[in-house]
mmCIF file as gemmi writes it, N, C-alpha and C atoms, coordinates in Angstrom:
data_model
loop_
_atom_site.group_PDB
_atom_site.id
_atom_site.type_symbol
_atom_site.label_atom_id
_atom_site.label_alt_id
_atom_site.label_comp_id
_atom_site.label_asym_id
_atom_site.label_entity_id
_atom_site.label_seq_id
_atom_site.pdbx_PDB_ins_code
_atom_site.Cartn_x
_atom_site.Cartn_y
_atom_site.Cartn_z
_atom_site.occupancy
_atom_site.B_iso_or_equiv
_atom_site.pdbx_formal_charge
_atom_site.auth_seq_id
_atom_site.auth_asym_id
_atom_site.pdbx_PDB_model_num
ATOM 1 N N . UNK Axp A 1 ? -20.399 11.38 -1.501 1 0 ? 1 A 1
ATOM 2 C CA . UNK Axp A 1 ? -21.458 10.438 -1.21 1 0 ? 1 A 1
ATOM 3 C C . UNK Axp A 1 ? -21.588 10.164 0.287 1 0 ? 1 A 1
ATOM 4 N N . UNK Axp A 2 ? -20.603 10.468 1.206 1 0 ? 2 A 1
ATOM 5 C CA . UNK Axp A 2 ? -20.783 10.079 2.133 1 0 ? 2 A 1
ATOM 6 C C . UNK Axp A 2 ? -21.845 10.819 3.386 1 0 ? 2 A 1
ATOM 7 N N . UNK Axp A 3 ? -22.911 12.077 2.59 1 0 ? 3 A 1
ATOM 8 C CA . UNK Axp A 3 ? -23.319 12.762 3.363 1 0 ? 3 A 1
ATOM 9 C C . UNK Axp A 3 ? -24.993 12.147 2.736 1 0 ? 3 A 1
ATOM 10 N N . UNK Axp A 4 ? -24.645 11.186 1.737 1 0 ? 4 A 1
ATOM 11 C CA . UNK Axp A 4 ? -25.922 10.678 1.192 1 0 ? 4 A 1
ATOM 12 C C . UNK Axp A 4 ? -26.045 9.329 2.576 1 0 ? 4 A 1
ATOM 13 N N . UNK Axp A 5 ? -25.079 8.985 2.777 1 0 ? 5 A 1
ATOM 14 C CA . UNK Axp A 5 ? -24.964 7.485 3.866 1 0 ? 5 A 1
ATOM 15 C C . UNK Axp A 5 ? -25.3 8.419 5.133 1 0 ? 5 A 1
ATOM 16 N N . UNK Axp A 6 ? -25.248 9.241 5.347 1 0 ? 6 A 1
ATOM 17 C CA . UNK Axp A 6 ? -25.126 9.665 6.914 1 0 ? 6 A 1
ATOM 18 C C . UNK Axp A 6 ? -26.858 9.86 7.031 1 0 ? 6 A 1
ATOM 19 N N . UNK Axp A 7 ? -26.991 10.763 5.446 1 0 ? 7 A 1
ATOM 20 C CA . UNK Axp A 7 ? -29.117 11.466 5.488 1 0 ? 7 A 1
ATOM 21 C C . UNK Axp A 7 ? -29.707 9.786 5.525 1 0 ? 7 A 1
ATOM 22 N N . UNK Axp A 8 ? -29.158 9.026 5.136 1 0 ? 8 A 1
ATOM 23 C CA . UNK Axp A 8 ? -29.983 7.508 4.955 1 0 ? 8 A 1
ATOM 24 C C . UNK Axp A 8 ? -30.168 6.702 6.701 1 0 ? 8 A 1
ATOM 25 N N . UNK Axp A 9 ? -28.813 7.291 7.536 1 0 ? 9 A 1
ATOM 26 C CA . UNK Axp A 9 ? -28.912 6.912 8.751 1 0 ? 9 A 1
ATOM 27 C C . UNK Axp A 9 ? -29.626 7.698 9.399 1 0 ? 9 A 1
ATOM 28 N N . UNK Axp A 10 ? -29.813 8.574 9.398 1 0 ? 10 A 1
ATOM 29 C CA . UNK Axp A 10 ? -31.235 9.973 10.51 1 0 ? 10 A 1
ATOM 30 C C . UNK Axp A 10 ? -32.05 9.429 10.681 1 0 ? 10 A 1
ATOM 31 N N . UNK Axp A 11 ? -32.54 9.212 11.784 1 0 ? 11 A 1
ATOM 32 C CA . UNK Axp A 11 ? -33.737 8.784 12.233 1 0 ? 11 A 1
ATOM 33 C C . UNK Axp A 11 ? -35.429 9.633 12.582 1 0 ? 11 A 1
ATOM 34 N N . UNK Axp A 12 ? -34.402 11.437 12.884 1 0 ? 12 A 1
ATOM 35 C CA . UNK Axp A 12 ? -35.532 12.023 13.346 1 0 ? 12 A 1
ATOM 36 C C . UNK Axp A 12 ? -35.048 13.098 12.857 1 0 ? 12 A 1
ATOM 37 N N . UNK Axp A 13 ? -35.962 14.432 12.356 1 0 ? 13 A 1
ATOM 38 C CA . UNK Axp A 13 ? -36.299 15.996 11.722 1 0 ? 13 A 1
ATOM 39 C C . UNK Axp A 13 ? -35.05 16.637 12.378 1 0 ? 13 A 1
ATOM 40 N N . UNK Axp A 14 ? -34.582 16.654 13.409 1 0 ? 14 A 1
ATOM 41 C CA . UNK Axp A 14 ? -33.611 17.453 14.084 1 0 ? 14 A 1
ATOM 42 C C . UNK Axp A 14 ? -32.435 17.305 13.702 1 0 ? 14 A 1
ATOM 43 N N . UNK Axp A 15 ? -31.836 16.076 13.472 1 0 ? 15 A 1
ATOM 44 C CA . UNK Axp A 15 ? -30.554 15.05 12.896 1 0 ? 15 A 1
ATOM 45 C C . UNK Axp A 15 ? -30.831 15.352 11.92 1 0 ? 15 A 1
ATOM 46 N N . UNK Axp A 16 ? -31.547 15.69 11.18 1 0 ? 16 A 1
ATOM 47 C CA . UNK Axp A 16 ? -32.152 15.95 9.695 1 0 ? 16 A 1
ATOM 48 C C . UNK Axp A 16 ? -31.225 17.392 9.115 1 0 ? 16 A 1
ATOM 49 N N . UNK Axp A 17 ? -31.754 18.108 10.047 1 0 ? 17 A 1
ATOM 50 C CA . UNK Axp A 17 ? -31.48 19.505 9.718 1 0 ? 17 A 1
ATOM 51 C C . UNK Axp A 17 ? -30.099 20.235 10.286 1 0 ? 17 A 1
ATOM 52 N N . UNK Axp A 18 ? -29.701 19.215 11.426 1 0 ? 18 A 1
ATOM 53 C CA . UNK Axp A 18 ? -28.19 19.467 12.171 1 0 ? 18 A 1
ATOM 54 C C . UNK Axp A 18 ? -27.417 18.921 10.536 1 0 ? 18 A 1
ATOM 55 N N . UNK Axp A 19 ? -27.513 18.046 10.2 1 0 ? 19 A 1
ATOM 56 C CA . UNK Axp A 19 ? -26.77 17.586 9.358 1 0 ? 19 A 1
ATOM 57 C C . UNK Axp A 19 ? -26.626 18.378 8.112 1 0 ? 19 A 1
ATOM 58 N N . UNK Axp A 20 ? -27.767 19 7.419 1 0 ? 20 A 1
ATOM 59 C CA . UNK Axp A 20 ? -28.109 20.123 6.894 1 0 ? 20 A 1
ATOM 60 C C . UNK Axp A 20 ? -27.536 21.215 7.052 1 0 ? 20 A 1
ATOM 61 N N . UNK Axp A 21 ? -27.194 21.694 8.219 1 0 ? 21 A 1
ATOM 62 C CA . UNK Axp A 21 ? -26.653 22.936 8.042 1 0 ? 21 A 1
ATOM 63 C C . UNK Axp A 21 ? -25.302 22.662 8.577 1 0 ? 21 A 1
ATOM 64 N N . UNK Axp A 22 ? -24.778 21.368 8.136 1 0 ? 22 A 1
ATOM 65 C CA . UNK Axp A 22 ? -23.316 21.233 8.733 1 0 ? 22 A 1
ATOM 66 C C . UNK Axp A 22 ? -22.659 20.911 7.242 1 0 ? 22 A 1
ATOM 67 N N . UNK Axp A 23 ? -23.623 20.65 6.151 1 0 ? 23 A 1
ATOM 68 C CA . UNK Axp A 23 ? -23.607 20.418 4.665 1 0 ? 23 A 1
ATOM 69 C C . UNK Axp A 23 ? -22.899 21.494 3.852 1 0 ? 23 A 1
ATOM 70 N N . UNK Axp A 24 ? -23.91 22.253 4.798 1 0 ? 24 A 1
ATOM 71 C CA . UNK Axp A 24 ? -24.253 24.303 4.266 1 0 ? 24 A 1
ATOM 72 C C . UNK Axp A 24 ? -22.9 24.451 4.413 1 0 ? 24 A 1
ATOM 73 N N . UNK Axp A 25 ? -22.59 24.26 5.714 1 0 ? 25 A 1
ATOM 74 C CA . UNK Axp A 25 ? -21.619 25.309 6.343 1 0 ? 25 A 1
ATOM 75 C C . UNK Axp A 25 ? -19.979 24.874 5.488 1 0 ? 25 A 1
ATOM 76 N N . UNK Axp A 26 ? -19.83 23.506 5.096 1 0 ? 26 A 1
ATOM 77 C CA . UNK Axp A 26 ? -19.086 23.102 3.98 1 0 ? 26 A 1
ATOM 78 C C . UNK Axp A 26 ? -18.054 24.067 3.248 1 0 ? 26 A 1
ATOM 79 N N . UNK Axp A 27 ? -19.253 24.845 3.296 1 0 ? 27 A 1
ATOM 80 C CA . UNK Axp A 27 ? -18.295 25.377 1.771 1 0 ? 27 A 1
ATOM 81 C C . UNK Axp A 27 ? -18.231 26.801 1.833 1 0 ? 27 A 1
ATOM 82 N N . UNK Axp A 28 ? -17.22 27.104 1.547 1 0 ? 28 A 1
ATOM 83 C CA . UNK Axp A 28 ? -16.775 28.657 1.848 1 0 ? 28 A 1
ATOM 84 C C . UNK Axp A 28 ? -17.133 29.75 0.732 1 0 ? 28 A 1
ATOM 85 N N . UNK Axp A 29 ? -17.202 30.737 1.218 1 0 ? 29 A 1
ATOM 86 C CA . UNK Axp A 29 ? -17.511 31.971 0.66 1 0 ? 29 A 1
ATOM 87 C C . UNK Axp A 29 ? -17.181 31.821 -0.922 1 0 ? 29 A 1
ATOM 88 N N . UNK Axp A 30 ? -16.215 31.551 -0.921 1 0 ? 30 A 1
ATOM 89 C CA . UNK Axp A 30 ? -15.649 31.927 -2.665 1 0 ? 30 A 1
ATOM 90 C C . UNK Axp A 30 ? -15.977 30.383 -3.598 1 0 ? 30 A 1
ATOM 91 N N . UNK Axp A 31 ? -16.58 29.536 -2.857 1 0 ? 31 A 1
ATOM 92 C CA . UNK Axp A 31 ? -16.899 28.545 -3.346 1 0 ? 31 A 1
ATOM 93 C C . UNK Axp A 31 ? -18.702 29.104 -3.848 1 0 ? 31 A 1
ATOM 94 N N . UNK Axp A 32 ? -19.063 29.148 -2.671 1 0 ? 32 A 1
ATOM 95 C CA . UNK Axp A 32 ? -20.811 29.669 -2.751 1 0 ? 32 A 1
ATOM 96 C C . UNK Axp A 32 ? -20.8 31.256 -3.787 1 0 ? 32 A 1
ATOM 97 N N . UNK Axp A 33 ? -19.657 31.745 -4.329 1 0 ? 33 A 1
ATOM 98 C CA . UNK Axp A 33 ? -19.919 32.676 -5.347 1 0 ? 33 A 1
ATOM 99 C C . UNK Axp A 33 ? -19.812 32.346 -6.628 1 0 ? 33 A 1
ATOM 100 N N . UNK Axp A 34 ? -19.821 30.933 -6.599 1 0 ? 34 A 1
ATOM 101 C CA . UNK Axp A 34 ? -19.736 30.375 -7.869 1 0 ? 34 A 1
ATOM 102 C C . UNK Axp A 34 ? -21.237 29.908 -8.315 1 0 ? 34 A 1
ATOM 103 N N . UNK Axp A 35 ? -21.764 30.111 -7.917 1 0 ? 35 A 1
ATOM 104 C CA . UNK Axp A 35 ? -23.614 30.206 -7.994 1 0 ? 35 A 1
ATOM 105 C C . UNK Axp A 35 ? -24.301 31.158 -7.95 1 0 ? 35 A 1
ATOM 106 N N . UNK Axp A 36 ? -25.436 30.903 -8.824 1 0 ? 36 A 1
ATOM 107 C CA . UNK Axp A 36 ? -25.938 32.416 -8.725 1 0 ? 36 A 1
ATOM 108 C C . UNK Axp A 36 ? -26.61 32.832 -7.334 1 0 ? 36 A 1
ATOM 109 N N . UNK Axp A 37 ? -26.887 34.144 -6.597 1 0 ? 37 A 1
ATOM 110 C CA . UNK Axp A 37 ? -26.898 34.475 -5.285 1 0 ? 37 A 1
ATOM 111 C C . UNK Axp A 37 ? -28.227 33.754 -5.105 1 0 ? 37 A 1
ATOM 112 N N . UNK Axp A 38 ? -28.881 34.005 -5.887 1 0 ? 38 A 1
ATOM 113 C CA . UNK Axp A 38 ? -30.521 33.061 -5.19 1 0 ? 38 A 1
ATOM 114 C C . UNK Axp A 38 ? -30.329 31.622 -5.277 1 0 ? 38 A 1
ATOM 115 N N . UNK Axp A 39 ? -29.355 31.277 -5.399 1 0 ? 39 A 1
ATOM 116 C CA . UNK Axp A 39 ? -29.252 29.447 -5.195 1 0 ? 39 A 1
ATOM 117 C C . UNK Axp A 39 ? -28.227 29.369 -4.657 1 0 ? 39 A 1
ATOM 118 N N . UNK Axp A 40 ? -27.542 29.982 -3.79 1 0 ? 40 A 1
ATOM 119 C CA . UNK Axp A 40 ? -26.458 29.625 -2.26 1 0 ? 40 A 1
ATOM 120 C C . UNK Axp A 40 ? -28.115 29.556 -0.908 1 0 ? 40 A 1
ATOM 121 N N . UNK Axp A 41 ? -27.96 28.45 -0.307 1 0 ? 41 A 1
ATOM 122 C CA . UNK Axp A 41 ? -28.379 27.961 0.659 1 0 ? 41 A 1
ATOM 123 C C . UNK Axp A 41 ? -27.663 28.7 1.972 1 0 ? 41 A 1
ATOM 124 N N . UNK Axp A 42 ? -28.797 29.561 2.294 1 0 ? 42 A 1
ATOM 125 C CA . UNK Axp A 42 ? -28.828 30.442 3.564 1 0 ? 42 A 1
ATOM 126 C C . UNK Axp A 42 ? -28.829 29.623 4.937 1 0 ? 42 A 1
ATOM 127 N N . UNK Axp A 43 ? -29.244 30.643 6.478 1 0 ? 43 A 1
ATOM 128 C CA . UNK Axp A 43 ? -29.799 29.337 7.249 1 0 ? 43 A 1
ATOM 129 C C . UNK Axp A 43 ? -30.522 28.651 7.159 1 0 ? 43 A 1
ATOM 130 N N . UNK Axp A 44 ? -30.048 27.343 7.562 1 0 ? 44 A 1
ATOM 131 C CA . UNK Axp A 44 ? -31.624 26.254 7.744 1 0 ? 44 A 1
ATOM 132 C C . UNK Axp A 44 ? -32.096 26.397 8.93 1 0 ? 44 A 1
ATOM 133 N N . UNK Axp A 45 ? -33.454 26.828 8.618 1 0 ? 45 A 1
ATOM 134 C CA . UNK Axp A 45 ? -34.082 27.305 10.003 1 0 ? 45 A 1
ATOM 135 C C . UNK Axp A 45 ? -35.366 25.885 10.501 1 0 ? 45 A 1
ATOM 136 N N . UNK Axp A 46 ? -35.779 25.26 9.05 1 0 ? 46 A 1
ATOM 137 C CA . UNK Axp A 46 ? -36.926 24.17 9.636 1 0 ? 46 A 1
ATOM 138 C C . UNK Axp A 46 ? -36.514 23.908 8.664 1 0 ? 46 A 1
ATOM 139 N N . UNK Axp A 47 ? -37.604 22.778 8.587 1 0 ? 47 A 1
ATOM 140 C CA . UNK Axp A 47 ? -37.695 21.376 7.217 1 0 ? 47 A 1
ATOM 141 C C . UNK Axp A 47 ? -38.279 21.834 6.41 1 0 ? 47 A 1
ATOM 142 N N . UNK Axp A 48 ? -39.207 23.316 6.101 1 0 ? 48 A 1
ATOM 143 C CA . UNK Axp A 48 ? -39.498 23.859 5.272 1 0 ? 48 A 1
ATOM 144 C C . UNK Axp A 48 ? -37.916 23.998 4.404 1 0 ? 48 A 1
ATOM 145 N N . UNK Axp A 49 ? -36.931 24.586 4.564 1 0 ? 49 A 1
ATOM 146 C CA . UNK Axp A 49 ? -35.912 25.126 4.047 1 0 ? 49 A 1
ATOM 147 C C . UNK Axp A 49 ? -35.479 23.829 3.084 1 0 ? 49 A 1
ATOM 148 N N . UNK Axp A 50 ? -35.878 22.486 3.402 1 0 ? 50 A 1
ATOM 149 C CA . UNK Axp A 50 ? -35.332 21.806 2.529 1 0 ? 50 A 1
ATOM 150 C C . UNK Axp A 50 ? -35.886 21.607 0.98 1 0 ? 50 A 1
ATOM 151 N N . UNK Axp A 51 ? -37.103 21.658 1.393 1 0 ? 51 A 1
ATOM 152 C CA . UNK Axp A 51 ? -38.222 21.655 0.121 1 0 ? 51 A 1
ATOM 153 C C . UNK Axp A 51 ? -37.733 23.015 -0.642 1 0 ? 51 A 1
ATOM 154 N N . UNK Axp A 52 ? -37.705 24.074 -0.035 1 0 ? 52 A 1
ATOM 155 C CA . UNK Axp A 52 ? -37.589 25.12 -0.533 1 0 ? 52 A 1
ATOM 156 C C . UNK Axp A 52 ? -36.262 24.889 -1.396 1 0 ? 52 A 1
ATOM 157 N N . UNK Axp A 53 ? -35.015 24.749 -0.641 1 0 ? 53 A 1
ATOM 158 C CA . UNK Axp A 53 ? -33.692 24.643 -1.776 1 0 ? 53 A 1
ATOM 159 C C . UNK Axp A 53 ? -33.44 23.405 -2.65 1 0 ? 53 A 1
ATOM 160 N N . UNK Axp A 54 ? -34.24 22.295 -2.509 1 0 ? 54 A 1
ATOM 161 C CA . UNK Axp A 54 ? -34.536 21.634 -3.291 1 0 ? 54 A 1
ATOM 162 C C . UNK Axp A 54 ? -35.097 22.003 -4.774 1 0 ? 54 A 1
ATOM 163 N N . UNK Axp A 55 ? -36.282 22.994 -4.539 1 0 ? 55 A 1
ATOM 164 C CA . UNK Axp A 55 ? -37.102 23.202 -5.88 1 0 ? 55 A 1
ATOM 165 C C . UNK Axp A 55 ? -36.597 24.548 -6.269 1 0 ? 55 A 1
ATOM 166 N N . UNK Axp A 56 ? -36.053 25.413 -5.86 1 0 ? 56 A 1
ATOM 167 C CA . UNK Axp A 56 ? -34.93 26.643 -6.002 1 0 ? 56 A 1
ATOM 168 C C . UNK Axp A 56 ? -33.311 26.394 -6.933 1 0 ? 56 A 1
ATOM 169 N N . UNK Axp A 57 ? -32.902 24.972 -6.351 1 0 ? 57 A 1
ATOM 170 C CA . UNK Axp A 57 ? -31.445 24.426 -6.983 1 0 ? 57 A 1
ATOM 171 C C . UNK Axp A 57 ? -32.209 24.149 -8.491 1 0 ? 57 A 1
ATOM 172 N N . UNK Axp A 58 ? -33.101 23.297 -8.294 1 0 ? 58 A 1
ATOM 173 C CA . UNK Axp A 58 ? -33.561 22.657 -9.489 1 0 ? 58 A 1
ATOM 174 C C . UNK Axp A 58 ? -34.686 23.146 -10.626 1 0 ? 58 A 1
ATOM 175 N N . UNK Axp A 59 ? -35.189 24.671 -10.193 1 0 ? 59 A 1
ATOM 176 C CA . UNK Axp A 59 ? -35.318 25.257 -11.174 1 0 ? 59 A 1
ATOM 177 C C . UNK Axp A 59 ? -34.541 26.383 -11.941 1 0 ? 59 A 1
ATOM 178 N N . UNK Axp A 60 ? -33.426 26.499 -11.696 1 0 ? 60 A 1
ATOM 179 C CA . UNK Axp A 60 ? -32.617 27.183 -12.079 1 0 ? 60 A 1
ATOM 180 C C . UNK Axp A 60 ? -32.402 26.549 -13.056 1 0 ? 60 A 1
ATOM 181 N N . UNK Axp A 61 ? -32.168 28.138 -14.073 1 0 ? 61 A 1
ATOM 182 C CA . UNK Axp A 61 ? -31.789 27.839 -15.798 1 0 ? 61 A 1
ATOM 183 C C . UNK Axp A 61 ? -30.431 28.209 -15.798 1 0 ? 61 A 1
ATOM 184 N N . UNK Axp A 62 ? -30.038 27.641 -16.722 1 0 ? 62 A 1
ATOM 185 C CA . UNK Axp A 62 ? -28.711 27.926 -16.902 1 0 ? 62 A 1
ATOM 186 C C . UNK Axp A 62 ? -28.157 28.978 -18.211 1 0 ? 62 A 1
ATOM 187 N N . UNK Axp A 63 ? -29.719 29.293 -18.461 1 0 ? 63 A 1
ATOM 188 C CA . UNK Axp A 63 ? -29.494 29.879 -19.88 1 0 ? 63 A 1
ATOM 189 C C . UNK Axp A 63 ? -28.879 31.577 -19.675 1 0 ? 63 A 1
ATOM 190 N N . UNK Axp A 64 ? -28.867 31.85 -18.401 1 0 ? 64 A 1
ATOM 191 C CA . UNK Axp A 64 ? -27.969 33.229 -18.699 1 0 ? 64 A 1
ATOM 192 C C . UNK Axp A 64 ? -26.444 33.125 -18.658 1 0 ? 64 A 1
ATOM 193 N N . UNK Axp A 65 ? -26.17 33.384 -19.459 1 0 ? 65 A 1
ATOM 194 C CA . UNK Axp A 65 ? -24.681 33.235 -19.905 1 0 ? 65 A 1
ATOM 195 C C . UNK Axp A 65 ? -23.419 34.397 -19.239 1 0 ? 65 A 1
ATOM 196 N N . UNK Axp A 66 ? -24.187 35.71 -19.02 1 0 ? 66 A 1
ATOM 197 C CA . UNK Axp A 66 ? -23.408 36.295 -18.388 1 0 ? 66 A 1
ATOM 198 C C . UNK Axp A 66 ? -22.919 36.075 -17.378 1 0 ? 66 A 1
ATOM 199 N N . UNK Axp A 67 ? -23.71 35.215 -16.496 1 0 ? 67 A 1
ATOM 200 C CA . UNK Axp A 67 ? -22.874 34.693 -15.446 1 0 ? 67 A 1
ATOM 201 C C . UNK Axp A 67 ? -22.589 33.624 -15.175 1 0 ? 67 A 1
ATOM 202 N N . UNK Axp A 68 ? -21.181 33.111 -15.192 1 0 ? 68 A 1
ATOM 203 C CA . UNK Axp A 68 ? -20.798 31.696 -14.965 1 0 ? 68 A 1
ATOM 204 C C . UNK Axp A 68 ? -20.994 31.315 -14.154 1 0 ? 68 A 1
ATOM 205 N N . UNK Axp A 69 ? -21.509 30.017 -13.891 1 0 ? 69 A 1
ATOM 206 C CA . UNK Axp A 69 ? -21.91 28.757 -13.023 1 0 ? 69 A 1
ATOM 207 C C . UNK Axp A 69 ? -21.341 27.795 -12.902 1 0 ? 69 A 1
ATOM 208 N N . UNK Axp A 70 ? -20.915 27.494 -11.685 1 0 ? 70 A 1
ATOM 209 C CA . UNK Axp A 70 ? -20.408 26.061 -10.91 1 0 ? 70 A 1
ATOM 210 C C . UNK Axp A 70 ? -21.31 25.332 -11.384 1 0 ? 70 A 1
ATOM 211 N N . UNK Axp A 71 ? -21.605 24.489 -12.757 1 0 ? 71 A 1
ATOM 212 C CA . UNK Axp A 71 ? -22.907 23.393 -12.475 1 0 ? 71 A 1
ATOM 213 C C . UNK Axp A 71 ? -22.539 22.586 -12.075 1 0 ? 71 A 1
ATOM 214 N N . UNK Axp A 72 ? -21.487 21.852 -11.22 1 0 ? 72 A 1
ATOM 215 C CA . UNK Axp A 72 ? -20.757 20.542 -10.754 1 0 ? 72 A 1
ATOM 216 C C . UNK Axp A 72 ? -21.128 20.801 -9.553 1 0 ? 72 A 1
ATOM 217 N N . UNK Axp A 73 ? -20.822 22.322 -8.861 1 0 ? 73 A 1
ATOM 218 C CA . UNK Axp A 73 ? -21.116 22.614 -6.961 1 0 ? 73 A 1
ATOM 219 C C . UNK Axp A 73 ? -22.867 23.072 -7.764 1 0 ? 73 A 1
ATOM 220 N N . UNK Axp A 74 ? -23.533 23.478 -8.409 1 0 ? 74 A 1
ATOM 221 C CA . UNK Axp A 74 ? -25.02 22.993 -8.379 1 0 ? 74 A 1
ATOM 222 C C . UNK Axp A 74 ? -25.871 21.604 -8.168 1 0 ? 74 A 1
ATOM 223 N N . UNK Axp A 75 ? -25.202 20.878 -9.294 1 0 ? 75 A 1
ATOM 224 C CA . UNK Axp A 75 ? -25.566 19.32 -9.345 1 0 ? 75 A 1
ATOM 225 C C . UNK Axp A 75 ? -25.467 18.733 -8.126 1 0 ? 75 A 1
ATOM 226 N N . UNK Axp A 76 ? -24.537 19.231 -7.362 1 0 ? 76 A 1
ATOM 227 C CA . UNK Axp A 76 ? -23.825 18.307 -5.833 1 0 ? 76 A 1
ATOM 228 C C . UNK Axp A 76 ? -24.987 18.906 -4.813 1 0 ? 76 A 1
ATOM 229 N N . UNK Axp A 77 ? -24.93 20.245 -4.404 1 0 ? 77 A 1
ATOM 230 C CA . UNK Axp A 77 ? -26.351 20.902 -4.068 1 0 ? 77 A 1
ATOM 231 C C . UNK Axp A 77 ? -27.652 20.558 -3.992 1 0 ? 77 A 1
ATOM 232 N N . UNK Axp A 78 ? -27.686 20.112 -5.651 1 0 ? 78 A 1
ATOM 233 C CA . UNK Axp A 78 ? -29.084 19.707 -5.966 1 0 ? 78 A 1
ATOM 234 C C . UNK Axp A 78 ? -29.587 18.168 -5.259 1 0 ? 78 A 1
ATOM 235 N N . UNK Axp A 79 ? -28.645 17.347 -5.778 1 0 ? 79 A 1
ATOM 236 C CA . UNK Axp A 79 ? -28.847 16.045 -5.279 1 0 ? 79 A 1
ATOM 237 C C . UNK Axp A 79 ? -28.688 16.401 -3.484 1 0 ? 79 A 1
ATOM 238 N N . UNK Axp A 80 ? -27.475 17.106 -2.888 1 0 ? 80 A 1
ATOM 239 C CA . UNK Axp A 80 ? -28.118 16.849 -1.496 1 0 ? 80 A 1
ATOM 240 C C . UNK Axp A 80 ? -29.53 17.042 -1.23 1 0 ? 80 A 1
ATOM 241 N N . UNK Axp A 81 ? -29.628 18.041 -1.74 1 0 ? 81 A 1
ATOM 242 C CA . UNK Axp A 81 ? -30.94 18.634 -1.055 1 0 ? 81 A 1
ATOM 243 C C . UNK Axp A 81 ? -32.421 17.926 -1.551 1 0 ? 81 A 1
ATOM 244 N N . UNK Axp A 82 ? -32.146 17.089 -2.757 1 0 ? 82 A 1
ATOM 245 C CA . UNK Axp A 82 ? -33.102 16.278 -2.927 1 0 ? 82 A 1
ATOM 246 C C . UNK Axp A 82 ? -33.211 14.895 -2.019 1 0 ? 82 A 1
ATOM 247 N N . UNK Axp A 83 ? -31.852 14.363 -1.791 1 0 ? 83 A 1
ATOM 248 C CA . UNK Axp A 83 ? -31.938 13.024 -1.068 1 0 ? 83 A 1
ATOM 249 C C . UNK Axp A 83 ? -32.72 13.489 0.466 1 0 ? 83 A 1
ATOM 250 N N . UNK Axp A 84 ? -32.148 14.741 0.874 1 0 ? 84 A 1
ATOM 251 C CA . UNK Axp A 84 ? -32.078 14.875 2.079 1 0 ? 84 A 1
ATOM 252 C C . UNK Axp A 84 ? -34.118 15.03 2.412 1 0 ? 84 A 1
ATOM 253 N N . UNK Axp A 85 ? -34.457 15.941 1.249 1 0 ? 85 A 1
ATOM 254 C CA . UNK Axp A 85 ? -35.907 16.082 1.05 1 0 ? 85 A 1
ATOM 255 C C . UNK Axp A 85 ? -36.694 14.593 0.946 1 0 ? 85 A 1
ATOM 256 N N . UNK Axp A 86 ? -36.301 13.402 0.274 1 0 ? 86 A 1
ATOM 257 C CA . UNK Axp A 86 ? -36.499 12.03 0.48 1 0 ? 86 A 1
ATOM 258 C C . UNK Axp A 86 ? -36.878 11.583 1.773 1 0 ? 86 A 1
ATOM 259 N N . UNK Axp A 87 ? -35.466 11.676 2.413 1 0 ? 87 A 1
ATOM 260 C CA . UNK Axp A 87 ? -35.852 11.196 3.868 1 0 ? 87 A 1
ATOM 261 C C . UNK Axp A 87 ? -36.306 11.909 4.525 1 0 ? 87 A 1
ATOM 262 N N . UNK Axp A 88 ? -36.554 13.342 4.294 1 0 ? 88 A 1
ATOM 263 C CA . UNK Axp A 88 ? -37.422 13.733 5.277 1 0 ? 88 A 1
ATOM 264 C C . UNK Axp A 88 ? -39.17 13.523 5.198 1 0 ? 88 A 1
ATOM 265 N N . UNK Axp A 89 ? -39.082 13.073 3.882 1 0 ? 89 A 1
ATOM 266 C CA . UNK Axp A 89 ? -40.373 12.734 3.483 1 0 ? 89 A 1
ATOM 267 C C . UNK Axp A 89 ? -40.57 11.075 4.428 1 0 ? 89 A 1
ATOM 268 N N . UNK Axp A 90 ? -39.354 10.369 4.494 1 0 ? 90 A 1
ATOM 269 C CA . UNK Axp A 90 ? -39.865 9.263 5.157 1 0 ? 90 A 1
ATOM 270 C C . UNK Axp A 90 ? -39.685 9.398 6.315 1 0 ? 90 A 1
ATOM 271 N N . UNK Axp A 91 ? -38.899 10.091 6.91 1 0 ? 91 A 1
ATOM 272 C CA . UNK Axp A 91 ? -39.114 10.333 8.628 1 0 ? 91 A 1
ATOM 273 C C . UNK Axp A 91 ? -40.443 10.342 9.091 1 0 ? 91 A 1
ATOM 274 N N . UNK Axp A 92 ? -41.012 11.853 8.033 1 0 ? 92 A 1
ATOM 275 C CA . UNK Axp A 92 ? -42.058 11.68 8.774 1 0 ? 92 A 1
ATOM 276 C C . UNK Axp A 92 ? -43.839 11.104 8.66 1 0 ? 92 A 1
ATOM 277 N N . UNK Axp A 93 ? -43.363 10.452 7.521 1 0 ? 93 A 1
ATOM 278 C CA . UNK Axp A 93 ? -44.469 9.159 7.24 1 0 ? 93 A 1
ATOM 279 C C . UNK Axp A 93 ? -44.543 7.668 8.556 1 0 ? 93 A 1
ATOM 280 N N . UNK Axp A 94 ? -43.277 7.868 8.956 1 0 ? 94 A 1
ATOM 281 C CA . UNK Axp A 94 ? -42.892 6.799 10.1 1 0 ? 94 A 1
ATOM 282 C C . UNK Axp A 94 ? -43.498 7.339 11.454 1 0 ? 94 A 1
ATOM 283 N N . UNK Axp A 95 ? -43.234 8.545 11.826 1 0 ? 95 A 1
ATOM 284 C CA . UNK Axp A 95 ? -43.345 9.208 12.632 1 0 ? 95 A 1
ATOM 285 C C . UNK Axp A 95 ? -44.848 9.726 12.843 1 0 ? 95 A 1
């Protein structure tokens, strides 16, 4: 939770996305193979990337069985990338 308190303190798109890819960078290789390859979060290059792994985490099915899934490192994923999509929605309504 404490990376939900830090996205609630950002004030501006840049702090937004530093924080973002310091989220990313978290978690190591053999952790991020516990997801399927199109839902490990690449670089964050803009604030596009957040929308994008936001609606990417969260349309993922879980219904293929052949390959096992972290849904605990999904769920955790998902919610960052939704809170973080939140405030970036209010940054820049302020802004």
């Amino acid at each position: 939770m404490r990376w939900h308190a830090q996205l609630d303190a950002i004030a501006d798109v840049e702090s937004l996305l530093s924080l973002t890819r310091d989220y990313v960078a978290t978690f190591a290789p053999e952790q991020l193979a516990r997801i399927p390859e199109g839902c490990r979060p690449g670089r964050i290059k803009g604030e596009d990337d957040i929308a994008y792994w936001s609606c990417k985490l969260a349309q993922h099915s879980h219904k293929d069985t052949a390959t096992p899934v972290d849904a605990d490192l999904m769920q955790e994923m998902l919610n960052y990338f939704l809170h973080s999509w939140v405030r970036l929605s209010q940054i820049q309504h302020v802004h």
